[in-house]
N, C-alpha and C positions, 0 to 999 in steps of 0.2 A: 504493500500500500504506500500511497505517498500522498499527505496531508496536507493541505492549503485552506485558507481563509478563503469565504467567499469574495468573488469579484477579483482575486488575485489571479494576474496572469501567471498561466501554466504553460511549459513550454517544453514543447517532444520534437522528437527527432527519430526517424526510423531509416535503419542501415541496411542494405543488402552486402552480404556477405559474400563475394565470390570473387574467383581467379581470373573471369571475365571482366577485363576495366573497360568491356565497352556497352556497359549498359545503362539505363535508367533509371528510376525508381521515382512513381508519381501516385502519390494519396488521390484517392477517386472517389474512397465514400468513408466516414465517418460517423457511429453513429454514441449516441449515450445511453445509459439506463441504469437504473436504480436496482437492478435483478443480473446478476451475474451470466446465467441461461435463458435471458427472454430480452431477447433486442427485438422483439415484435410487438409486446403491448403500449409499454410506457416505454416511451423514448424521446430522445431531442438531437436532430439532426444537425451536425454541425455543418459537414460537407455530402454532398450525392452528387454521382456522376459529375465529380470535377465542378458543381458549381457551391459556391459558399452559400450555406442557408444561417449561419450564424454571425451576426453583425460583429463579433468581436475577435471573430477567425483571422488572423494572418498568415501567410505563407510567407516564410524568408527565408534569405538569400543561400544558397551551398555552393561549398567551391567544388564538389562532389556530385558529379550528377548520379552516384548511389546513393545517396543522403538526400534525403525529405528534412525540412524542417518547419515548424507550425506551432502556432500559439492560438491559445482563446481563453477568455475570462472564465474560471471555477465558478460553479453551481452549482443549488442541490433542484432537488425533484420535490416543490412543494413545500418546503424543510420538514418531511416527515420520513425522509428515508436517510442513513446517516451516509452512506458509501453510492457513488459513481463510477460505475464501469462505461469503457469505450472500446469501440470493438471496431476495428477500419482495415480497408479494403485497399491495399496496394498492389498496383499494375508493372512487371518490371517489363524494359522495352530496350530494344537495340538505340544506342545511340545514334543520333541523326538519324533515324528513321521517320521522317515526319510524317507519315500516315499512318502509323501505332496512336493506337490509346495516349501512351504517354505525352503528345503534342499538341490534341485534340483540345484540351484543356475545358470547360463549362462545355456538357451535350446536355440539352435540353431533350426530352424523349416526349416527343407530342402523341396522345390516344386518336386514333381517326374517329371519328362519329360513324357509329355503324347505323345510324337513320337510313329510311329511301332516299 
């Protein structure tokens, strides 16, 4: 665990680990919850498909492009739950490949209206 005041920025960094230095690594979806096994009831999206849904989300700068790095303001859930888990979705990708996932950055995924 690792404990913070609320509204205090929080700040992660996720590494891929490999003998290939020509890859990427790009955060796609990030989600929260107050339940360790249920990122489907109560939750609070910080990032989806690359776009930020949390206004205090940043992404900054690596001199790494196996390294993520990202911050957002601590919160709880209501203040009735004492613990937050985050549970997020990284995409790795060949370097310079700019048609991967990793370059795409915000995909909006629009529903067609199945009407006549």
């Amino acid at each position: 665990p690792y404990y913070v005041d609320l509204n205090q920025n929080l700040f992660l960094q996720a590494s891929l680990h490999s003998s290939d230095p020509n890859l990427v690594v790009f955060v796609d979806t990030c989600v929260a919850s107050p339940d360790p096994s249920n990122f489907r009831t109560l939750t609070y999206e910080l990032i989806r498909n690359g776009c930020v849904k949390d206004p205090t989300y940043s992404s900054y700068y690596s001199p790494y492009s196996y390294v993520s790095r990202f911050a957002f303001n601590a919160f709880s859930f209501f203040n009735r739950y004492p613990s937050v888990y985050l549970q997020c979705e990284l995409v790795v990708c060949r370097y310079n490949d700019y048609s991967s996932r990793c370059y795409q950055g915000c995909v909006s995924r629009f529903k067609r209206n199945t009407g006549s």
